[in-house]
Every structure is written in structure tokens, then in C-alpha cells.
LUMPA-320105 format. One record per residue (C-alpha): residue in one letter; z, x, y. Coordinates in steps of 0.001 Angstrom, whole numbers, plus 500000, padded with zeros to 6 digits. Each point is the difference from the previous one (the first is absolute). Last residue first. Layout:
<pts>
AZXY;...
</pts>
This chain:
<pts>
X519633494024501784;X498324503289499831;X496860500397502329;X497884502895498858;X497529502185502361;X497696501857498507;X498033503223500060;X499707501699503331;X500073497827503332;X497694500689503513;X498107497207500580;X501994498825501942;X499478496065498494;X501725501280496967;X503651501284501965;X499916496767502026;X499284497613496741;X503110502081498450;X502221499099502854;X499340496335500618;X500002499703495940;X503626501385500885;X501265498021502785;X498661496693498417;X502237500699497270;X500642500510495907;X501872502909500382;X500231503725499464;X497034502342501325;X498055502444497386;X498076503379501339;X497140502145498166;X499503498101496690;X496403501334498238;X501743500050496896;X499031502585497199;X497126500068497836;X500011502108496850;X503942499740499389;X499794497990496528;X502164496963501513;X497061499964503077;X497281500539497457;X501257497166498012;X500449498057503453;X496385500485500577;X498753499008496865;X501936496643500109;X498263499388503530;X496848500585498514;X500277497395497418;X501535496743502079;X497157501195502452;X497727499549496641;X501291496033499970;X497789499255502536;X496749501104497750;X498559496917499989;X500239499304503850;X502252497818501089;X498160499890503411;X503375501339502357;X501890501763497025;X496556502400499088;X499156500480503776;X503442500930501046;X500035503269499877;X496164500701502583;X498345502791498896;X496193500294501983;X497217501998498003;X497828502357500913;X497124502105498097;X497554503289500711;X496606500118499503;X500412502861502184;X496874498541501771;X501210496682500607;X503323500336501283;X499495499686503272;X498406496988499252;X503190498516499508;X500996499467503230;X503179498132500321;X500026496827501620;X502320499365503123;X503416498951499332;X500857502571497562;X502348499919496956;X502517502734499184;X499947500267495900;X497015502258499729;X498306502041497243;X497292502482499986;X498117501100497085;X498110502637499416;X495658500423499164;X499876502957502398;X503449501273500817;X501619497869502879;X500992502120503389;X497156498670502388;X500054496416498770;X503950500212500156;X499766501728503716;X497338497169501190;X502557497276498656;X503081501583501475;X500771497487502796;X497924497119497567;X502611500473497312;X503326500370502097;X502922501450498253;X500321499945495693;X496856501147499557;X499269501381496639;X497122502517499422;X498568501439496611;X497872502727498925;X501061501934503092;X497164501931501852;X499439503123501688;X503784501057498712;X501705503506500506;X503313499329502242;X497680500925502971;X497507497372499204;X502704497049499659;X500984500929503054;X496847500557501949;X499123496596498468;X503134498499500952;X500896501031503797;X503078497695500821;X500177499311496600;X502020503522499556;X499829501164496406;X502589500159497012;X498765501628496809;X501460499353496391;X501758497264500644;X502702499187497748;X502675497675501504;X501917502836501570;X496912501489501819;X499428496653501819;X503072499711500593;X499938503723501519;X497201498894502100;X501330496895500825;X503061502271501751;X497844502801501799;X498066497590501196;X496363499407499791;X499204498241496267;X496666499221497912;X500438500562496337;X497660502064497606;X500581499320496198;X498361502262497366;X499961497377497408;X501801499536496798;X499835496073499574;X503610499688499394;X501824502501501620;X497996500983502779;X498009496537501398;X503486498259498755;X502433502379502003;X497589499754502724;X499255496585499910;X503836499552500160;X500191501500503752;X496908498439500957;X501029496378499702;X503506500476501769;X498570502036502763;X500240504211499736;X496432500366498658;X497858498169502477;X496643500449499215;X499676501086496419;X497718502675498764;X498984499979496305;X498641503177498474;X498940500412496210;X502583501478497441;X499859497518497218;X497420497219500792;X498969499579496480;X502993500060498479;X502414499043502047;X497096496765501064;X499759498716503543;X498752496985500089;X499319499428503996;X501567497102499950;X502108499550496632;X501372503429499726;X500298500728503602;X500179497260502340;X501806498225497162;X502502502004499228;X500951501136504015;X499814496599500609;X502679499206497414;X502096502353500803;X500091499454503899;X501341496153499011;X501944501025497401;X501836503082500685;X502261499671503226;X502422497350498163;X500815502312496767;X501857502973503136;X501827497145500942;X501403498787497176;X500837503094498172;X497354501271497937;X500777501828495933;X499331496465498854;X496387499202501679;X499734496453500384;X498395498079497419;X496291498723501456;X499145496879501804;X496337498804500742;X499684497725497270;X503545498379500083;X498850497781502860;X502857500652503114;X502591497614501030;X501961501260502570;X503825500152500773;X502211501914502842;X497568500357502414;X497223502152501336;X497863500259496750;X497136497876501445;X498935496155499704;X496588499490498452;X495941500985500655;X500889503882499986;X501367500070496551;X502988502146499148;X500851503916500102;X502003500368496911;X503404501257498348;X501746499042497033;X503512499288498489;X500401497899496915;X503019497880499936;X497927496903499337;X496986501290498063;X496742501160500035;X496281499969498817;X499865496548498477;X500340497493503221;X498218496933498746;X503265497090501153;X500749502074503264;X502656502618500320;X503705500595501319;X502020502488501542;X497636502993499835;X501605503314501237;X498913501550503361;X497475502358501395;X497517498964502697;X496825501213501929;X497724497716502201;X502387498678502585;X499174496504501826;X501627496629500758;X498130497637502243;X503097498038502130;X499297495824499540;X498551498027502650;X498064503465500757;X499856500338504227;X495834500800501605;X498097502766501679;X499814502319497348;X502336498644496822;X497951502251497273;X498965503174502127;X502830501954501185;X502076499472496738;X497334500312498169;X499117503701500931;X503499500577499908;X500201499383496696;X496935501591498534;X500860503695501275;X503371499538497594;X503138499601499750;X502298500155497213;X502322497965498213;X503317500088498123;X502774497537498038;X498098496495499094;X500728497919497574;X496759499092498957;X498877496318498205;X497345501279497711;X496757497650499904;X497925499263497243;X499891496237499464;X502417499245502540;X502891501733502428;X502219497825502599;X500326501647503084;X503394500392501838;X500151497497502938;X499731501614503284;X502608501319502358;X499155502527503271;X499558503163501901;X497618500258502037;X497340503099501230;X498200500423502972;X502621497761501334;X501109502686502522;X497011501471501195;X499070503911499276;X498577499479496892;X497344498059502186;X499656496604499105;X498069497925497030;X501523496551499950;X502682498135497392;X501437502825498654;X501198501474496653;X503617501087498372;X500973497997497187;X503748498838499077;X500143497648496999;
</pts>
């Protein structure tokens, strides 16, 4: 099969940043789908490995990556029960093995869901990978409850990205919050808008923001930028006894105490936890991503898809790793093969 990947980690710029070349097809077993694949996205997550895994040293064999896939199933492993050959079905894969960019992957059954009918291709592929955080950094991080919860405030930093554009929809539509989205142009601000938000404010200045649109504190906070960089804001801006929520990271330790006399909580998200330990609940990504393409077909959430390239090429990952490394992109970017 053709694959795109590379064998060191090189500026997008560089020519062999990313390679083109043949592999065998996979074989699936026990409960593997073999995937036929027709669309992927990009994510934050792929270029960060791509500049980090093959630093200062050449891959025998080119590392394959691409977190986010739609495709139909071609063949399955001896305990697959969930689906079918023929069946079509969208993802966003397991960290620890070979990545969606390429023509076949085998991917466990458990953290597959049915792709969304009333999707095209492209528009299916953006979904999983920002869906699923979104889902979990809400309803199984911070537990947010629709019924309880129903029309408290959540800000999220960095509305217009791929993650923050569906935790909007879901933060509005689902749990019922009043949702408050961080944006600065004229154009995220109007994405922002788009996918639900009820307030947009500049992150430039946050707490004057979010105080001039009418908040002293939110109940809950999601960053979805730079934890530590807006640690002392979050701390500031979270409601006595909240919740604040991060998928970003941080190379230097976060300071909890802060926190300690709001009584207030944090929690990390990180996707691929349940696929990467086999945890016992695995098979729940397999649930949530069903949900989500039932309230894609209903016409609660919509796709987060703002641009698609055509081709299954070194040219185009090249392209779409540029466009995410700017910092600068709204929604998603799809690669249609």
C-alpha cells in the first residue's frame, strides 16, 4: 500500500519532511478492522510528533502518523463483533501504533464508531479526534451533568481551533451551558459565533474580558492553548469550588496551590488514554463516537470542516502541517484521497 510518513523530524519547510512510499497492507486480528481508507484530518498532535519522534536520528522504516480517519472496513479480525465488512466508519486511532496517513490501517474495533450518514467524507474525517476530546473533557472530565449543570458558564480558550470549535456546540447543545469562547479576529470571532457561543472575548486581556461581557467567575474553564501561559488568569477567572480542564500539557509543573482556596478542581484530558492502557472502559470511545454521529445525522452538531485538499501526497500533509503550525487555522482541515 502507499503511506505517507518520514524517516527524521525536519522542518515543514525541507523537502523530505514528508515521504511518500510502499508498505505491506496490514493484516487485522482478534479485534481489529482492516480500513480502507478515503479522508483524514490534521491535527495539533501531528506535527507535534512529527518534530519530536525522529530528532536527531533516520527511522529504518518511515513512522506513519494521522490521528483522524474515515473509510469502509475491508476485512476484520477473528473477535471483531461490532462491525462488518462493507461498513463505513470514522475514528481517530491509537497513539502507540501506525497513523491514518495511508491507504490501509488496522484499528481495534473499540474505539470506532459508524460514520455519520448525512457527512460526506471529508466533512466525517474532522470529527473524531476533536469530538472525542471535546466529550470527554466535558462530560467525563469535569462531569458536567444537562441537568444539573444546565445554564452555568464555561469559558473555553481557544474557540475557533478544531477542539474548541465542537466544545462549543457540545458545551451549548448538549450540556446547556452559557458558553464563553476566546477569539481576536474578526473571522474566529464569527466562527466562534457560528458554532454557538454565546459571548466571544479577546484573550489578549481575559479577565477584563470576561468581566466586561458580565462574568466574575466561570463555573468551568477549558484550555485548549497554553495551560501554564494562562494559569494565573484561569485561577483568577474560576468560580469558587469550579472546575478547570486542560488538554495542552506543560513542561514545567503547574501550580495547584493556586487553587486551594476556591476549593476549586483540575483535571488533564488526554484521547488516547483509554486505547493506549486498555483501559476497561475502551470500548466507551466506540460509544461516544456513535452519539456524535447521531447528533451529526439529527443536525444538532454540525462539522467543524473549514478547508479539504485532494490527494494522498507529501505536498499536501506538507501543506496542512504549514497551515497548523501558524497558528492561525479555523476548524479543520480534511485531506481527501
Amino acid at each position: 500500500m502507499k503511506a505517507i510518513g518520514f524517516k527524521t523530524s525536519l522542518p515543514i519547510a525541507e523537502k523530505e519532511s514528508f515521504i511518500a512510499f510502499e508498505t505491506p497492507k496490514p493484516i487485522p486480528v482478534k479485534r481489529d478492522l482492516l480500513v480502507k481508507i478515503s479522508a483524514v484530518s490534521v491535527n495539533p498532535v501531528d506535527f507535534k510528533i512529527r518534530q519530536n519522534s525522529a530528532k536527531d536520528t533516520v527511522l529504518e522504516t518511515p513512522k506513519i502518523i494521522g490521528w483522524d480517519a474515515v473509510g469502509i472496513v475491508e476485512a476484520v479480525g477473528e473477535d471483531v463483533r461490532l462491525f462488518e465488512v462493507g461498513d463505513a466508519v470514522f475514528y481517530a486511532g491509537d497513539i502507540t501504533k501506525p497513523g491514518s496517513n495511508a491507504e490501509y490501517q488496522v484499528i481495534d474495533e473499540r474505539i470506532v464508531g459508524k460514520k455519520p450518514t448525512s457527512l460526506s467524507i471529508e466533512e466525517a474525517a474532522v470529527i473524531p479526534l476533536t469530538g472525542l476530546t471535546a466529550w470527554e473533557i466535558l462530560f467525563d472530565r469535569i462531569r458536567i451533568s444537562p441537568e444539573k449543570d444546565k445554564g452555568k458558564s464555561i469559558l473555553i480558550i481557544g474557540g475557533a481551533g478544531g477542539v474548541g470549535s465542537i466544545a462549543i456546540q457540545l458545551a451549548k447543545k448538549i450540556a446547556g451551558l452559557t458558553v464563553i469562547a476566546t477569539a481576536s479576529r474578526p473571522e474566529t470571532i464569527d466562527w466562534c459565533k457560528k458554532q454557538g457561543a454565546d459571548f466571544v472575548v479577546d484573550h489578549k486581556d481575559l479577565v477584563a474580558s470576561v468581566r466586561k461581557a458580565g462574568f466574575e467567575y466561570a463555573d468551568f474553564i477549558l484550555d485548549f492553548v497554553d495551560t501554564n501561559a494562562y494559569w494565573d488568569t484561569m485561577v483568577e477567572l474560576i468560580k469558587p469550588q469550579g472546575h478547570i480542564a486542560s488538554i495542552t500539557g506543560s513542561n514545567d509543573p503547574v501550580v495547584l496551590n493556586k487553587l486551594k482556596t476556591k476549593s476549586a478542581s483540575f483535571s488533564w484530558e488526554f484521547m488516547y488514554t483509554r486505547s493506549m492502557f486498555e483501559t476497561e472502559d475502551m470500548q466507551e470511545q466506540h460509544n461516544i463516537l456513535n452519539k456524535i454521529a447521531d447528533l451529526l445525522d439529527d443536525g444538532i452538531l454540525k462539522t467543524t470542516l473549514n478547508e479539504t485538499l485532494i490527494g494522498l501526497t507529501p505536498e499536501n500533509f506538507k501543506k496542512a502541517h504549514e497551515l497548523l503550525e501558524s497558528g492561525r487555522t479555523i476548524g479543520k482541515i480534511a485531506i481527501k484521497f
